[in-house]
GUSE-164848 format. One record per residue (C-alpha): x, y, z. Coordinates in steps of 0.05 Angstrom, whole numbers, plus 5000, padded with zeros to 4 digits. Layout:
N
     X     Y     Z
     X     Y     Z
...
% end
This chain:
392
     X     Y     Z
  3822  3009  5891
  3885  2983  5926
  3896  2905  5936
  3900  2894  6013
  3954  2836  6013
  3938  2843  6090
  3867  2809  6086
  3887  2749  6073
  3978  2740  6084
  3980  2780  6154
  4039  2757  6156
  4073  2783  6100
  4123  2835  6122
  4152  2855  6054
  4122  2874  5987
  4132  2903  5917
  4088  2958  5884
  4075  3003  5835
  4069  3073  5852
  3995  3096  5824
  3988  3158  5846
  4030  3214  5892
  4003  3281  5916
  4027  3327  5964
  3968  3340  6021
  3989  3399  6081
  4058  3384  6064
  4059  3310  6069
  4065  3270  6005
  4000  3211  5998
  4020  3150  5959
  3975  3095  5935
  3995  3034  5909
  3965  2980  5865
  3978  2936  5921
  4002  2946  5995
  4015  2894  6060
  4006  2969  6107
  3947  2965  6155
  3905  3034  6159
  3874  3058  6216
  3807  3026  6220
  3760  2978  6267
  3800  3005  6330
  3864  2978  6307
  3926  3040  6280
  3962  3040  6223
  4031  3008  6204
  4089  3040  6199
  4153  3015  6156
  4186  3036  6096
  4163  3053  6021
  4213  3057  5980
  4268  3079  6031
  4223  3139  6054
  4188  3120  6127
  4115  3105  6126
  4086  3158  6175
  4013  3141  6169
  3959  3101  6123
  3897  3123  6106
  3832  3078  6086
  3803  3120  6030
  3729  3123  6020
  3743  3098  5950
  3780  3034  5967
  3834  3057  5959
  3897  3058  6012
  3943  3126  6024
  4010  3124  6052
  4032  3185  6081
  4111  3183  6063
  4162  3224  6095
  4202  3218  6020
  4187  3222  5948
  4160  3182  5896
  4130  3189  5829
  4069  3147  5794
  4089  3090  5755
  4157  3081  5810
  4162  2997  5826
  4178  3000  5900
  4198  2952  5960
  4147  2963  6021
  4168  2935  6090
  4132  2925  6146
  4151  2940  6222
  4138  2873  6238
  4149  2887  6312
  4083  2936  6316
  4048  2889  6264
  4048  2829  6313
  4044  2865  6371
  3975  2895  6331
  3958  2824  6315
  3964  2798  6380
  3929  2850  6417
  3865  2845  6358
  3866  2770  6366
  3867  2772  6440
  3805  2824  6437
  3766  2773  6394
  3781  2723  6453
  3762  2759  6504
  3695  2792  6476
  3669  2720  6465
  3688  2704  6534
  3646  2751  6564
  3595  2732  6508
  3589  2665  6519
  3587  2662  6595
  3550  2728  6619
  3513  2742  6546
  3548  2814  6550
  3561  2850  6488
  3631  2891  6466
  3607  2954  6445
  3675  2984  6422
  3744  2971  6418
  3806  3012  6416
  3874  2991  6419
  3926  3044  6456
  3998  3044  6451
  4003  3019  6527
  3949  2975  6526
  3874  2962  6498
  3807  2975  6528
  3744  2938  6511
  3674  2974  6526
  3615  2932  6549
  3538  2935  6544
  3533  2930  6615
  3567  2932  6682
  3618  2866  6702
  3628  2839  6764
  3706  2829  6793
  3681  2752  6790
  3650  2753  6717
  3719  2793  6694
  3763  2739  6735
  3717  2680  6700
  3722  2712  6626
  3793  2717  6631
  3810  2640  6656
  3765  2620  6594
  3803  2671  6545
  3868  2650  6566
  3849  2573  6561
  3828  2589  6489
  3902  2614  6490
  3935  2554  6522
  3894  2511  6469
  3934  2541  6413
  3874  2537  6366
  3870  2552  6301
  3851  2620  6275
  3825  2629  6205
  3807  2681  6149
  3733  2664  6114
  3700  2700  6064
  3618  2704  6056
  3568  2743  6032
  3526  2793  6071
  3464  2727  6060
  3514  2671  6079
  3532  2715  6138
  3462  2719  6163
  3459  2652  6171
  3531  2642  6209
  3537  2647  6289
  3563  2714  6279
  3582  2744  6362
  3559  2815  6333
  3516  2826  6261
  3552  2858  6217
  3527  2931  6185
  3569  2908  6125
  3540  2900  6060
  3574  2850  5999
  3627  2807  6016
  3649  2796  6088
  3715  2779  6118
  3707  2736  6168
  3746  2717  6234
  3741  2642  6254
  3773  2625  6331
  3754  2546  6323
  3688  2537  6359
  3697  2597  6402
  3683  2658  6362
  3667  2680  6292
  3664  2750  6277
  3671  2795  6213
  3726  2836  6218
  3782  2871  6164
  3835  2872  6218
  3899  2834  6212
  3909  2770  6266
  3945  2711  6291
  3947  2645  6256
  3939  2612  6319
  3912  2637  6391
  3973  2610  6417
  4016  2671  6387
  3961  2712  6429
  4019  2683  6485
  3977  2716  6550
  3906  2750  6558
  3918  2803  6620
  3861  2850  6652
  3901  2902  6669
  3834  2948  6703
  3761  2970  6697
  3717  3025  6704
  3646  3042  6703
  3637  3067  6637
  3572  3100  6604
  3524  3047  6635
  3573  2992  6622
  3641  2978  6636
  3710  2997  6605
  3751  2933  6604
  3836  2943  6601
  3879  2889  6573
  3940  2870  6546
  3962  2810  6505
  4028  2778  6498
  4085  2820  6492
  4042  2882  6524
  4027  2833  6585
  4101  2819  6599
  4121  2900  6605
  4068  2906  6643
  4087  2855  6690
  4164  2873  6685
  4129  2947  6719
  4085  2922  6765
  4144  2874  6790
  4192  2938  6795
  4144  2978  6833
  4127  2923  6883
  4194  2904  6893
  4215  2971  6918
  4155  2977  6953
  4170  2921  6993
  4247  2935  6989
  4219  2996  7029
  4165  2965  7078
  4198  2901  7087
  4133  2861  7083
  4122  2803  7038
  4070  2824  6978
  4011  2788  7002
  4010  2833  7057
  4034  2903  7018
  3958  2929  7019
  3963  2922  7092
  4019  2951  7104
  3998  3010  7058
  3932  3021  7092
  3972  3026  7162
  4016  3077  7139
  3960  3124  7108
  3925  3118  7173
  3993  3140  7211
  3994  3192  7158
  3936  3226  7173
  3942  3215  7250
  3998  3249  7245
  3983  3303  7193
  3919  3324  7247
  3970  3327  7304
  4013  3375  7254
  3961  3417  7240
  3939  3429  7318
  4012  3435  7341
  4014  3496  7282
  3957  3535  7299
  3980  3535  7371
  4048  3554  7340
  4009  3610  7302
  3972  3631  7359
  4039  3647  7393
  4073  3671  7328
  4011  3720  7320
  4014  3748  7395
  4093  3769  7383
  4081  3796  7319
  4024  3833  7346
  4055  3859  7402
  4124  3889  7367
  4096  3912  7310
  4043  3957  7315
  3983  3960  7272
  4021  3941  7206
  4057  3885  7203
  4100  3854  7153
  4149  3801  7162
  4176  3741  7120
  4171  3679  7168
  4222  3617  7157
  4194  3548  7166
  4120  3569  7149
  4083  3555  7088
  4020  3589  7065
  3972  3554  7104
  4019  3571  7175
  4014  3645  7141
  3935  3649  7134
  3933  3624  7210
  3978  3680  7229
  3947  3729  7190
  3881  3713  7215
  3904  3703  7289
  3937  3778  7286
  3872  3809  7259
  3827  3778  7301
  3865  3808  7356
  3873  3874  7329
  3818  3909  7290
  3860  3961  7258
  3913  3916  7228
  3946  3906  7163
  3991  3857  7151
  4030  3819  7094
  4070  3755  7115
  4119  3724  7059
  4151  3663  7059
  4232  3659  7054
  4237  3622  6999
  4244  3645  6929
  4192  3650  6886
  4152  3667  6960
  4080  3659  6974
  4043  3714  7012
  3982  3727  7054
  3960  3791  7066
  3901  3810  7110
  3868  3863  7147
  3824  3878  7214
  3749  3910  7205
  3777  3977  7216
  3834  3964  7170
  3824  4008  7100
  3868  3959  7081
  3844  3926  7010
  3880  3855  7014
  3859  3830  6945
  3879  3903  6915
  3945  3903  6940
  3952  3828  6920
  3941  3856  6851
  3989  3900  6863
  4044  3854  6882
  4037  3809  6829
  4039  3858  6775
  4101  3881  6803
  4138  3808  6817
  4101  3759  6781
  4062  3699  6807
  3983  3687  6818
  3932  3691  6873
  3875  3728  6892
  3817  3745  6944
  3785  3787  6979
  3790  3855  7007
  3799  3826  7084
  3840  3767  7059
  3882  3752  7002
  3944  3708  6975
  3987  3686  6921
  4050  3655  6897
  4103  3656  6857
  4132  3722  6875
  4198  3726  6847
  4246  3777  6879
  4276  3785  6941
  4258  3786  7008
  4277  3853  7028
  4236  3876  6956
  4184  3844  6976
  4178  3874  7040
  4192  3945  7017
  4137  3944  6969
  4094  3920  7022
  4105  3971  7064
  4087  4027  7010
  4028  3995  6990
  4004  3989  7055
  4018  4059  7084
  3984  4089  7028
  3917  4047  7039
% end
């Protein structure tokens, strides 16, 4: 069993061991130690990283028999005395978030009675998941009390029971723990048991930020970041909304406004588009149609694949016994090929047949097919076109 200098110095950020036991695991060398300050993976919080040794700490592992494996990018032998140090960066920034999730589970605890279900801390940011679904109000109201635990600066401390002192404690959740219990104590806000490593005082939390929420398996799924995660997080949203109102030239209180206006232009204008284009294609079909003959294949500047379906269709509809394949000019081109009821014309087969040939994707059926990513030239594409429809 490994000594976990972490459960009670969280702070320590150097250490010296002694090498117990090394063995090489898919290529990665495990080390455990008779003692180690490295966090595993465990209760939603990731492991530390650092050094052992000199060799980088890649990974730690919380064995099922107590003891702690450090997946080491070097070597070292059993019985080695070696320095271990910490990342201390990811450490507090581990510590802060774990801290700040304690904080914030009791807020919505102790002024809505709802339950955390789960944690899990990201690399971005952390998510809580509760027993049932929060208002905008209740999230705004748990987050003014968690940050004014914050502001407090109170102290947080490391307690030890057993599983029958514990019973009797105001734990927030009961713990499925058996034997001794390590204990989280936020001074008269929360007590919880917990093996994670934390703050000394909330104050170090620095900021408790809901970043977003979702509805989440009958509940809600809470996002959050604490201290340093809450400043890049404001450092983006400030970038973003300064160029968004670099670009709209409205102040930010009214950027949803703004934003709302331009959608609705957007799709004003996107329906005007698309009626101006299909009288376009109605006019682009009737000269197509009238030069052509009753197979017809042309690659169209300015049109994309929707303006080629409309074409297509427009030409067909007009004449029963055409064929016709319509590329667009750029390279890799999209196509649309379609045929008239007394076409034999199979669109989808010579689809197939294109796309073998150049590449790309697509499909359909045997009056109307298309596909991109044709990659060869236009005057290919148009030769093969016209061989695979004449022999239809």
């Amino acid at each position: 069993m490994t000594q976990r200098i972490y459960y009670h110095d969280p702070y320590r950020r150097e250490f010296d061991a002694t090498v117990v036991s090394a063995r090489s695991v898919d290529g990665s060398t495990h080390v455990t130690l008779d003692q180690t300050a490295f966090y595993p993976t465990s209760g939603g919080q990731p492991f530390d990283t650092g050094t052992l040794g000199g060799a980088a700490v890649i990974d730690v592992i919380d064995g099922e028999d107590g003891a702690v494996a450090h997946v080491v990018s070097g070597t070292l032998a059993p019985g080695d005395v070696v320095r271990g140090e910490i990342d201390w960066h990811r450490r507090f920034d581990h510590m802060q978030q774990h801290t700040g999730q304690h904080v914030l589970s009791a807020a919505f605890d102790r002024l809505f009675g709802v339950r955390t279900e789960s944690f899990h801390m990201g690399q971005l940011s952390s998510t809580i998941d509760l027993a049932r679904e929060v208002t905008p109000g209740e999230i705004a109201k748990a987050e003014d009390d968690a940050n004014r635990i914050v502001f407090e600066d109170r102290p947080v401390t490391i307690k030890v029971a057993s599983a029958e002192e514990a019973a009797s404690l105001p734990l927030r959740k009961e713990s499925q723990r058996s034997g001794t219990l390590r204990l989280i104590d936020v001074e008269d806000y929360d007590l919880s048991a917990c093996g994670g490593t934390h703050v000394a005082r909330t104050g170090a939390i620095g900021l408790i930020a809901v970043g977003g929420w979702e509805k989440f398996k009958g509940g809600s799924r809470v996002e959050f970041l604490c201290g340093g995660r809450a400043l890049d997080r404001f450092r983006l949203w400030r970038g973003a909304l300064s160029a968004m109102q670099r670009r709209l030239s409205v102040p930010p209180v009214d950027m949803a406004a703004a934003i709302e206006h331009m959608q609705d232009e957007a799709k004003t204008q996107q329906r005007s588009v698309r009626a101006l284009q299909e009288k376009l294609a109605a006019h682009e079909a009737t000269a197509l149609a009238g030069r052509n003959g009753d197979v017809i294949i042309e690659a169209l500047d300015g049109w994309d694949a929707t303006g080629l379906k409309a074409i297509a269709v427009a030409v067909t509809a007009a004449n029963a016994a055409a064929a016709v394949a319509l590329f667009t000019s750029a390279n890799p081109a999209q196509v649309v090929i379609a045929r008239g009821p007394e076409s034999p014309v199979d669109a989808g087969a010579v689809l197939k047949r294109l796309t073998a040939q150049f590449g790309g994707k697509g499909g359909g059926k045997p009056d109307l097919a298309q596909g991109g990513g044709l990659a060869a030239a236009t005057s290919q594409l148009i030769e093969a076109a016209k061989q695979l429809l004449s022999v239809s």
